[in-house]
Structure formats: structure tokens, C-alpha cells
C-alpha positions in Angstrom: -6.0 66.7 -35.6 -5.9 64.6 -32.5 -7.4 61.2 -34.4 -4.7 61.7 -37.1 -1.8 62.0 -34.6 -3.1 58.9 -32.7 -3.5 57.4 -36.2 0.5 58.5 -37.3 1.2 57.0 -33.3 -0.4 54.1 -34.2 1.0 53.4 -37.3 4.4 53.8 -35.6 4.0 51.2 -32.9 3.0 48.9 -35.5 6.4 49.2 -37.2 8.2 48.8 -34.0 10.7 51.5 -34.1 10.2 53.7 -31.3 11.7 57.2 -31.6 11.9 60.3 -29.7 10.7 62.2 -32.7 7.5 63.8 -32.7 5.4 62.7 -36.0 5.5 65.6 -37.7 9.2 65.2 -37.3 9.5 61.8 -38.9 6.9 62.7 -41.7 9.0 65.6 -42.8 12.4 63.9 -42.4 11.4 60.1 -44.1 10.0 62.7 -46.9 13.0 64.4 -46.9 14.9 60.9 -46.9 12.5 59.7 -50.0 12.7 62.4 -52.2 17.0 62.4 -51.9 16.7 58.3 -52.2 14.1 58.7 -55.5 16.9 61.4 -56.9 19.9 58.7 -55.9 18.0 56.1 -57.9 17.4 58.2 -60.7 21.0 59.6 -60.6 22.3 56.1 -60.5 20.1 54.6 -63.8 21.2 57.7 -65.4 24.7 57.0 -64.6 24.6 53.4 -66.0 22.7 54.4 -68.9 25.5 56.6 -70.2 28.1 54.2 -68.5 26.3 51.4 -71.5 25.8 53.7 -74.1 29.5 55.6 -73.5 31.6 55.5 -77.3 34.5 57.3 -78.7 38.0 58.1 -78.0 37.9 57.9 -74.4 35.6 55.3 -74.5 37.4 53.1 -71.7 38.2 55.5 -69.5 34.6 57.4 -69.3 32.7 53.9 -69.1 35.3 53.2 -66.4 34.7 56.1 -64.5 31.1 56.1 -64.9 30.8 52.2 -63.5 32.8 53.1 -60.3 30.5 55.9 -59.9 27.5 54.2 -60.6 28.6 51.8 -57.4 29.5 54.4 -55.4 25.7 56.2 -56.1 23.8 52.6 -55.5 25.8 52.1 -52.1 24.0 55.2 -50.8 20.5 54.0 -51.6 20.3 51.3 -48.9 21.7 53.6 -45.8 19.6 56.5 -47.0 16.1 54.3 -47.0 17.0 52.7 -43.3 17.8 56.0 -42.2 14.0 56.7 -43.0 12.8 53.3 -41.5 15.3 53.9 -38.1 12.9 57.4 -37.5 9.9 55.4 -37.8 9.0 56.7 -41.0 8.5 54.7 -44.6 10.6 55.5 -47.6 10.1 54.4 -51.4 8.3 50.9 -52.1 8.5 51.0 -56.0 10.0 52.7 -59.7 6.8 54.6 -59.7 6.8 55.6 -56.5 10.8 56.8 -57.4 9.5 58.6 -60.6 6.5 60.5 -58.7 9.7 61.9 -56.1 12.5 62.3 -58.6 14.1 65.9 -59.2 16.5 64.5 -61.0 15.2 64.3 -64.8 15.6 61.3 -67.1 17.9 61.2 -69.7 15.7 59.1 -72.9 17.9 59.9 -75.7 18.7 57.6 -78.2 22.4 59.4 -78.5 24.1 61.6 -76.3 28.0 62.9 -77.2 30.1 61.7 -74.2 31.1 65.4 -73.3 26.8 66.2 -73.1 27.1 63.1 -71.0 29.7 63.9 -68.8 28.3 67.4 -68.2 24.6 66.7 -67.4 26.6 63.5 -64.7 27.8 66.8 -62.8 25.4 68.9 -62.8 23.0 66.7 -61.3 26.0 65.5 -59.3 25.9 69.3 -58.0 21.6 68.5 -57.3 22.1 65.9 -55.5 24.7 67.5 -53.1 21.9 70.3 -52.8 19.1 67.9 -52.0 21.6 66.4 -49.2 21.8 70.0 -48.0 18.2 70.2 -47.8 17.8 66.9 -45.8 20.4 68.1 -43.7 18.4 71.6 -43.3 15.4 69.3 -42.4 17.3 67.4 -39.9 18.2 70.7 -38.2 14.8 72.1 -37.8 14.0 69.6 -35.7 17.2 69.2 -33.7 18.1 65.8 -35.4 21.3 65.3 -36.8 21.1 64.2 -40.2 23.2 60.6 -39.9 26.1 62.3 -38.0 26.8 64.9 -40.6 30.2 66.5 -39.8 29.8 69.7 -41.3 33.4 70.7 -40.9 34.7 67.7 -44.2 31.3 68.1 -45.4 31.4 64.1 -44.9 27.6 62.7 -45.2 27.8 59.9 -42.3 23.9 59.3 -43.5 25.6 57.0 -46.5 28.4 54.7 -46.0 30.0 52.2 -47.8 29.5 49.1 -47.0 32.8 46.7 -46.2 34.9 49.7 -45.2 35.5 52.8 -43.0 35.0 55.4 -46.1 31.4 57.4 -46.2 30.3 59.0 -49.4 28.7 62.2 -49.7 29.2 65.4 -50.2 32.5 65.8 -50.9 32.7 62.8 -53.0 30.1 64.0 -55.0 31.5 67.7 -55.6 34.5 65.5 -56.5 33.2 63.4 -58.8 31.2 66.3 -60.0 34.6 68.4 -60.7 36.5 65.0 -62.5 32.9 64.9 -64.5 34.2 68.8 -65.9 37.4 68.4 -66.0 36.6 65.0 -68.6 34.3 67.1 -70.4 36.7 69.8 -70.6 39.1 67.5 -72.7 36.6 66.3 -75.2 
């Protein structure tokens, strides 16, 4: 026990970003971090998947929607992984490494009707606002906050946007999530 937390010590003065965390704290929050970066990842290929393969009536406005949404997903990825890195921890290094963490399952099918699409985009919309949750429930355990989560809006500080003074998270997601239905809804 003692040679493996001199080891984890080690390992984090070799990355050069001290932190007050304890390394059991870091190990559990980076792994925290990586599994809701792998699900981001996988949420966002899924996302431009159906964004390329969108048809039919409403064609322009779902592959519309789903390439705004797609940018909004991928400018969470970066924050999320230096998040990891600023606690001295490591995050994801490669696809495999993202497809051994996902939660989030693939969609491989050679046709899906944009209302299928447009309901599986929430629901794991709705997943990934529970695996934020859980980091945030991670965070708390060990007295860190998770990014500055204000838990008042529901506003995930952990990911902002880059070029502006708007964060996405939570809320946009359940958002998103809800325009996902209500598209669905009108087939």
C-alpha cells in the first residue's frame, strides 16, 4: 500500500500538477472524468453519424439541428479531459481506449428512420446528463467541486464553450434532449 501510493505520488510530480487532492481522490475523479469524456465522444460520432445519414421530409432541419448539436457535444470534450489533467490525473489517450469506457452504445446500422434517430439522440442525451451527475456525486465525496457546478441552473461550469461566456451542460442537454422529442413527436 505504501510503495503504490509513493508510486501514484511519484507519477504525479512527474506530470507537474500539484494538487491538494489525495490520490485516491484524483484516481476516482480523472476515472470519473474519462468514462463521461469516452461517453461525450461516443455521443458526438453518434450524433454526426445520423447528422450524415439524416433523409426525408424534414431532412434540413434535423441535419441542421443535429450539426449544431454535434458542436456543441465536441466543445465539451476538451474542458472535460483538462479538467482530468488539472487534478493530476490522466484521461483518454486513444478510440480504443474511448470504446473500452463508453456507456453510451454505438449506433452501426445501415438505416435508421429519422424519428428512431431522433429518439435514441435523447435518450442518451438523458445518459449523459446522468453520467454528469455521477461525476458531480464523485466530486462531492471528496469535497471537490466538480468545475464550479452551480447546482441551483443545473449549469455544468466543467464544460464551456470556447469564444464565449455560455457553458453547456446540463440544462442544455435536457434541452436538447426535450427538442430531440418534441421532433420525434412530429414525424
Amino acid at each position: 500500500m505504501a510503495q503504490a501510493r509513493a508510486k501514484e505520488l511519484s507519477i504525479r510530480e512527474q506530470r507537474g500538477t500539484p494538487t491538494d487532492l489525495k490520490p485516491e481522490a484524483t484516481r476516482d475523479i480523472s476515472a470519473a472524468l474519462s468514462a463521461l469524456l469516452a461517453d461525450t465522444f461516443a455521443l458526438y460520432l453518434k450524433t454526426k453519424n445520423f447528422h450524415w445519414h439524416m433523409s426525408g421530409r424534414h431532412f434540413r432541419d434535423y441535419h441542421l439541428l443535429l450539426d449544431e448539436h454535434g458542436d456543441q457535444i465536441f466543445a465539451m470534450t476538451d474542458p472535460i479531459a483538462e479538467r482530468a489533467r488539472k487534478i493530476g490525473g490522466t484521461t483518454i489517450r486513444s478510440i480504443g481506449h474511448i470504446a473500452r469506457q463508453q456507456r453510451i452504445k454505438d449506433n452501426d446500422g445501415d438505416y435508421v428512420d429519422p424519428p428512431d434517430m431522433l429518439a435514441e439522440l435523447r435518450a442518451d442525451n438523458q445518459q449523459l446528463v446522468t453520467a454528469m451527475r455521477e461525476v458531480h456525486g464523485v466530486c462531492d465525496e471528496y469535497g471537490k467541486p466538480a468545475g464550479g457546478l452551480d447546482r441551483r441552473n443545473r449549469t455544468a461550469h466543467l464544460v464551456p464553450v470556447r469564444g464565449n461566456a455560455q457553458c453547456v451542460g446540463i440544462e442544455y442537454l435536457m434541452s436538447r434532449a426535450s427538442r430531440l422529442q418534441r421532433c420525434s413527436a412530429t414525424r
